[in-house]
DRENTIFI-307669 format. One line per field, with one value per residue (C-alpha): x, y, z. Coordinates in Angstrom, 1 decimal, decimal comma. Example, Ala and Ser with C-alpha at 12.3 -4.5 7.8 and 13.67 -1.06 7.14 Angstrom:
// residues 2
east = (12,3/13,7);
north = (-4,5/-1,1);
up = (7,8/7,1);
//
This chain:
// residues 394
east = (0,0/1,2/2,1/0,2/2,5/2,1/-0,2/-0,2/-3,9/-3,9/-4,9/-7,1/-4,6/-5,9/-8,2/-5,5/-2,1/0,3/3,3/6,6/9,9/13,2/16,2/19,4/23,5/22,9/21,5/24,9/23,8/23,4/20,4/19,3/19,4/17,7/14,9/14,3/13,6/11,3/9,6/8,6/8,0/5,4/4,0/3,4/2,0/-1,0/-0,7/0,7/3,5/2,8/6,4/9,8/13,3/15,9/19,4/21,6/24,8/24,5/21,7/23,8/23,6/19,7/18,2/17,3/14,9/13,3/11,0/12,7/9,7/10,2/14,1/15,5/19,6/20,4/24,8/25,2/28,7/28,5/31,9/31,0/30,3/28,2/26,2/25,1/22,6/21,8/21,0/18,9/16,7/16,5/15,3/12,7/11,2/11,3/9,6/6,9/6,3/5,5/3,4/5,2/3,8/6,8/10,4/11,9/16,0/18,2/21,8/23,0/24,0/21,0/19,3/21,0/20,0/16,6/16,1/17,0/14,6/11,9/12,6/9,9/7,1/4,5/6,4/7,5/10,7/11,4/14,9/15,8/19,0/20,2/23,9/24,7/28,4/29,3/33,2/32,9/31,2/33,1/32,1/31,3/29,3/27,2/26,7/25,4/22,4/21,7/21,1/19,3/17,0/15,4/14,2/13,0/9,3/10,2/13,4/13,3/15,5/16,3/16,9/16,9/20,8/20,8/17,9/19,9/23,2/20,7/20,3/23,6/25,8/23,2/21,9/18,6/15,0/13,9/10,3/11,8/12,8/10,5/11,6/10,8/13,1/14,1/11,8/12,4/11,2/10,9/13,8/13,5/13,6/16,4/16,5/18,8/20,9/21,3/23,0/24,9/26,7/27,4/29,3/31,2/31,7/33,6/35,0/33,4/33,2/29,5/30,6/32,7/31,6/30,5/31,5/30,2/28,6/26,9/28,8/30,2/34,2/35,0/36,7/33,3/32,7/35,9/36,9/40,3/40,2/38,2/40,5/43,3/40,3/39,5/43,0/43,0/40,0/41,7/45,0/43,5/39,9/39,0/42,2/41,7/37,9/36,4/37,2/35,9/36,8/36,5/35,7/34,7/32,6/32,5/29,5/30,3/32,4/33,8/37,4/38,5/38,9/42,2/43,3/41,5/42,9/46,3/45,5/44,5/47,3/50,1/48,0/47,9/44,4/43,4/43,1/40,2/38,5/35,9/35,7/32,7/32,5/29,1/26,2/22,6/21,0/23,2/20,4/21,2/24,6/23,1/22,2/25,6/26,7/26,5/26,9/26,4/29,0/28,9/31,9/31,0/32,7/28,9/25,2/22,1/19,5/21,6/19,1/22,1/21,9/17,9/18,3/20,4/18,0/15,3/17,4/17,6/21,3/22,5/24,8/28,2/27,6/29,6/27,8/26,6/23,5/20,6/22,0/22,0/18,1/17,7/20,5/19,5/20,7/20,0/17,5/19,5/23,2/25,7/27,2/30,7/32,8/34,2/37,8/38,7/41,2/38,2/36,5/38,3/37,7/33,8/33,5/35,2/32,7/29,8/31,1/31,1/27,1/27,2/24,2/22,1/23,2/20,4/18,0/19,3/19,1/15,4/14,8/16,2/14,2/10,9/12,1/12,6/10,0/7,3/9,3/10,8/8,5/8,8/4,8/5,4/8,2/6,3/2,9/4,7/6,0/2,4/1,3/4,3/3,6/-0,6/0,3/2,6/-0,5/-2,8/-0,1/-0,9/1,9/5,0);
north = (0,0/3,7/5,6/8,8/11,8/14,4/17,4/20,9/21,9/25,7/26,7/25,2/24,1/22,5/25,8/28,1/28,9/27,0/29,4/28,7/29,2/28,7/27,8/29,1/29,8/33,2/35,0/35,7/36,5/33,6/31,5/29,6/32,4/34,7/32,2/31,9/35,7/35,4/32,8/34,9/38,0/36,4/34,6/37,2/39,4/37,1/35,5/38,6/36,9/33,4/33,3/33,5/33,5/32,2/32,5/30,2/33,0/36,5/37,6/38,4/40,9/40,3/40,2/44,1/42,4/41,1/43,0/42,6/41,3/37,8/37,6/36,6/35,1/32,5/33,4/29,7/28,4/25,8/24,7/23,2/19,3/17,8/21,0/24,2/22,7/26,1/27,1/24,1/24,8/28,6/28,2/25,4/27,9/30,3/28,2/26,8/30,3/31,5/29,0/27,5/24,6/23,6/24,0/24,5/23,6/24,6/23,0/20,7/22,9/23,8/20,7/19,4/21,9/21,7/18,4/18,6/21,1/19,7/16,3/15,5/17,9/18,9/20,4/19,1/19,2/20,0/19,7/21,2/19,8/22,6/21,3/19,2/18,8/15,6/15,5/18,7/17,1/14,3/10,7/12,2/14,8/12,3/9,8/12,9/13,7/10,5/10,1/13,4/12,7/10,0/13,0/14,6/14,5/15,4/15,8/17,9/18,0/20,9/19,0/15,6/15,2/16,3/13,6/11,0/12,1/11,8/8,3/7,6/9,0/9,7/6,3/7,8/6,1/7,1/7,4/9,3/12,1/14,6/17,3/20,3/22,5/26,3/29,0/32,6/35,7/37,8/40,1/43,3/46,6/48,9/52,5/53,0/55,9/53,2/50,9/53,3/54,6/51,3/50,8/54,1/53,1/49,3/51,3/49,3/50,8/51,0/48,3/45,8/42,2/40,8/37,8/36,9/35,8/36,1/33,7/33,0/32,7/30,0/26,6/25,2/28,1/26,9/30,3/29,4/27,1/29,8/32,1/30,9/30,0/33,5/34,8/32,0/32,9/36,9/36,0/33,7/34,5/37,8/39,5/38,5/38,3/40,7/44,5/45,3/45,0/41,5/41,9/39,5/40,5/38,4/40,0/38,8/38,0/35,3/33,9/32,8/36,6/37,7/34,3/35,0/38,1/37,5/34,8/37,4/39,7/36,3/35,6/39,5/39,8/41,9/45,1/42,6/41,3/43,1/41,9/43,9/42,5/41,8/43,9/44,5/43,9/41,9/41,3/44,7/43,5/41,1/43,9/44,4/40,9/39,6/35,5/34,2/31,5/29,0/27,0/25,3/21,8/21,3/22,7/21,6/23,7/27,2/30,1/32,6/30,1/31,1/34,4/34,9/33,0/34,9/38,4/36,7/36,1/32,9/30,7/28,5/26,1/22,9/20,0/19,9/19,5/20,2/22,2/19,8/20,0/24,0/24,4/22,4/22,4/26,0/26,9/28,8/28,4/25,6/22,6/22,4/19,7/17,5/18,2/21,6/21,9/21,6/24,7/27,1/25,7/25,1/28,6/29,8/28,1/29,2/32,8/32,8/32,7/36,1/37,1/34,2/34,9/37,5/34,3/32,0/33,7/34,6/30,8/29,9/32,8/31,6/28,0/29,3/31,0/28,7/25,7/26,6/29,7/31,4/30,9/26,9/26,6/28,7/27,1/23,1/24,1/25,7/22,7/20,1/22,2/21,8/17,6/17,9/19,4/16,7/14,2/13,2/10,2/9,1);
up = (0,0/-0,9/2,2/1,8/2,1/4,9/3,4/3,8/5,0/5,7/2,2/-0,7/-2,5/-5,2/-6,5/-6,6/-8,0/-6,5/-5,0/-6,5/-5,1/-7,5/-5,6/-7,4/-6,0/-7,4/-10,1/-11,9/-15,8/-17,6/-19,1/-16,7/-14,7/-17,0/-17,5/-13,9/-13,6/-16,7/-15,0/-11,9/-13,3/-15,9/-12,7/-10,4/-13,5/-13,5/-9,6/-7,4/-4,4/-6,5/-7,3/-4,8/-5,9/-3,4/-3,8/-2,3/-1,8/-2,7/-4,9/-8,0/-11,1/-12,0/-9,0/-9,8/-12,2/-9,6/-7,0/-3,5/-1,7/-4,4/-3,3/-0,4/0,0/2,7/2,4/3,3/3,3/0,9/2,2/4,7/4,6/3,6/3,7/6,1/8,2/9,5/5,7/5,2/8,1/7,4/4,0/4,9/7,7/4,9/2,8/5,3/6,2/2,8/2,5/-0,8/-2,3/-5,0/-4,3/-7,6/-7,8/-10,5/-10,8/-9,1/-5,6/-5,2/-5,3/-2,1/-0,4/-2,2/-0,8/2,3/3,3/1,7/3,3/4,9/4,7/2,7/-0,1/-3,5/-5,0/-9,1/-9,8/-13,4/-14,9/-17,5/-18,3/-21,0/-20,5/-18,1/-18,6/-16,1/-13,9/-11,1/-10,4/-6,9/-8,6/-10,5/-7,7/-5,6/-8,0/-8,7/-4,8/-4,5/-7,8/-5,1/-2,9/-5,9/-7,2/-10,7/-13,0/-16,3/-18,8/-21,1/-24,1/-25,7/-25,4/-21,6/-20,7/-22,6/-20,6/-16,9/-17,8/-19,4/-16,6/-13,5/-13,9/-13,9/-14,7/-18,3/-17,0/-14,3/-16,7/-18,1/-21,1/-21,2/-23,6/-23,2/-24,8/-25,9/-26,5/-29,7/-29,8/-28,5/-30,7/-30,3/-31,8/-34,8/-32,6/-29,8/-31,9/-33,8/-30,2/-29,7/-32,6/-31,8/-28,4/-29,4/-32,3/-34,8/-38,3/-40,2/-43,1/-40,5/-40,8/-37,2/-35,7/-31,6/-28,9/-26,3/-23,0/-19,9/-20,4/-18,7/-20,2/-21,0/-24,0/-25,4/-27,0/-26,4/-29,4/-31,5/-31,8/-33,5/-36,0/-36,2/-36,3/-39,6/-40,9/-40,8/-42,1/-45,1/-45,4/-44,8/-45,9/-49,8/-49,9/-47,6/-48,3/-44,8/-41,2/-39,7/-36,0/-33,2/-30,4/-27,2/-24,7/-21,1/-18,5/-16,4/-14,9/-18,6/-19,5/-18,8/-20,2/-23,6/-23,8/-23,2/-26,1/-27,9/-28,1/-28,6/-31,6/-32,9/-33,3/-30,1/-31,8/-33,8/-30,7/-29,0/-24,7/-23,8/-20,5/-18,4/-19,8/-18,3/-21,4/-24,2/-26,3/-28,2/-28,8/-31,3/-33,8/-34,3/-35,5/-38,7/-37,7/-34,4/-32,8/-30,6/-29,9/-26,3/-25,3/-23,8/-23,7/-22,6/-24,5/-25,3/-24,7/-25,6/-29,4/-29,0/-28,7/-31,4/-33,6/-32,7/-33,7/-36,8/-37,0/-38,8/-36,0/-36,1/-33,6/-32,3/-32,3/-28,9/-26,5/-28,9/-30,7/-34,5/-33,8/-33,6/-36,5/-39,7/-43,2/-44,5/-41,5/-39,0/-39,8/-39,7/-37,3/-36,9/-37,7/-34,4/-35,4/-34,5/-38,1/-40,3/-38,7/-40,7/-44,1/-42,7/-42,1/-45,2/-47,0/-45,0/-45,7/-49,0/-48,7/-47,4/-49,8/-48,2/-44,5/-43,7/-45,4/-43,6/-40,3/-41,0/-41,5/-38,3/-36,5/-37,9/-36,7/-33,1/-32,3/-33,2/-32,0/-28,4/-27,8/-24,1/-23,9/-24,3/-21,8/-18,9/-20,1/-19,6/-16,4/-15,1/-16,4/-14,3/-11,2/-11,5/-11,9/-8,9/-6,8/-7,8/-6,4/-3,0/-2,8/-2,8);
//
């Protein structure tokens, strides 16, 4: 017989929203992060105080997205192990005392600590696994979710390729696993005179041909084996068969920076490289680019890939995550070879196209935005958490 699990009775749960807290480190900018604040500033639009995001450590660039009633930071010293137990127990009061119904973890620190304080009580526990690259993950690492997936009501997966890799590597269930890919947004519209200071600002000449990207520098964005292909692609390509400036923006920051570029000026292309750093809103940095790139060792589901799509830019990506199944033949741009010495003749190639690029990239935006639409994603989450309410077991 089913053990019936302990139920929370102060409210009628099952005719009203159910209140949602995300559980995050910290809402550094990135994707994952990005969604999550999407997520609870779409929920409290329609549900006011429906939605809570709670951040692990500090609260981080985009909490100022966020109202500051919906964000609260526990500081816990993650060092410690197995885990703060102090942490744990402040955020479960926290969470009893909102009255949450669904805890809602995102990587894999949070989930511990997801968990644990929802170990046994009334709430429920989503843990959201947005990674696709396992070599950067340890055995220890893996054995730890896999143990923390059994205190966990429901697993999703961003992507096709990151489910496979939860039951290849995290020996998890297959019926276990529920997908539910990344959405996005149209792109925003940005004024003619914004754009143009931009360029002014990175010193980027009107007829330059744009190269970048939107990332994190760290080792996992690989663009440490990029730019020798783009010093290549300058020294052989662009120098005989472009007239114009070839330029490569790179919009972020992380502890890869310096590192890039140092690389950078050995390879004598850092008066060609454009580090922007961190920006508030990168989306406008997209207007500038010609071609997008990608050149990850690993993705899940890449919303920075998304967004680029849906600015209508054609992509180079590596083939990664999901991302064969966004890019396709002529729709969106082009998948990179696995050997890193046939991405400069791949490119070339690709280039030549340049009359078909702006085609190309429309293709791919049409195929975005009616494939992983923002609406869908939120919608098939409302739609997980509503199940989850109905579910009065184990």
């Amino acid at each position: 017989m089913k053990k019936r699990k302990l139920v929370d009775t102060s409210r009628q749960k099952f005719n009203c929203v159910p209140r949602i807290a995300h559980l995050v480190t910290t809402l550094g900018n990135g994707g994952m992060e990005n969604l999550v604040v999407e997520w609870t500033r779409l929920r409290n639009q329609f549900a006011k105080d429906s939605t809570f995001i709670y951040c692990l450590d500090k609260p981080g660039e985009l909490a100022v997205k966020v109202e500051d009633k919906c964000i609260h930071a526990f500081k816990a010293d993650r060092q410690i192990f197995p885990w703060d137990r102090n942490a744990v127990a402040e955020l479960r009061r926290e969470l009893i005392s909102k009255k949450i119904d669904i805890i809602h973890s995102h990587n894999l620190s949070a989930m511990q600590y997801g968990a644990f304080a929802s170990l046994r009580t009334y709430l429920k526990h989503v843990y959201t696994e947005h990674g696709g690259y396992t070599a950067m993950r340890t055995f220890k690492n893996r054995l730890r979710l896999s143990l923390l997936s059994l205190f966990t009501n429901r697993i999703v997966a961003v992507s096709t390729d990151t489910a496979s890799n939860l039951r290849k590597f995290y020996w998890i269930l297959p019926k276990r696993i529920q997908i539910i890919t990344n959405g996005v947004r149209k792109h925003p519209l940005f004024s003619f005179e914004e754009i143009e200071r931009l360029k002014e600002k990175f010193c980027i000449s009107k007829d330059a041909f744009v190269i970048g990207s939107v990332s994190n520098l760290t080792k996992r964005k690989a663009w440490d084996r990029f730019l020798p292909v783009f010093r290549d692609l300058t020294l052989h390509f662009f120098s005989r068969s472009y007239p114009r400036d070839f330029i490569l923006i790179l919009v972020g920051d992380g502890p890869e920076k310096k590192n890039l570029e140092n690389l950078a000026l050995n390879l004598g292309i850092s008066e060609k490289v454009r580090f922007v750093g961190y920006q508030s809103e990168p989306r406008i940095f997209l207007n500038l680019m010609d071609v997008f790139v990608l050149a990850s060792y690993g993705e899940g589901l890449s919303i920075a890939l998304m967004e680029a799509m849906a600015a209508g830019l054609p992509a180079i990506v590596t083939d990664v995550g999901d991302n064969s199944d966004l890019i396709t033949i002529s729709v969106g741009g082009i998948v990179l070879p696995k050997s890193v010495a046939d991405w400069m003749p791949t490119i070339k190639d690709f280039l030549l196209y340049s009359d078909r690029l702006k085609e190309i990239g429309k293709f791919g935006k049409d195929h975005v935005l009616s494939s992983r639409s923002f609406e869908i994603n939120a919608q098939n989450y409302e739609n997980l958490y509503k199940s989850l309410m109905l579910d009065n077991y184990y």
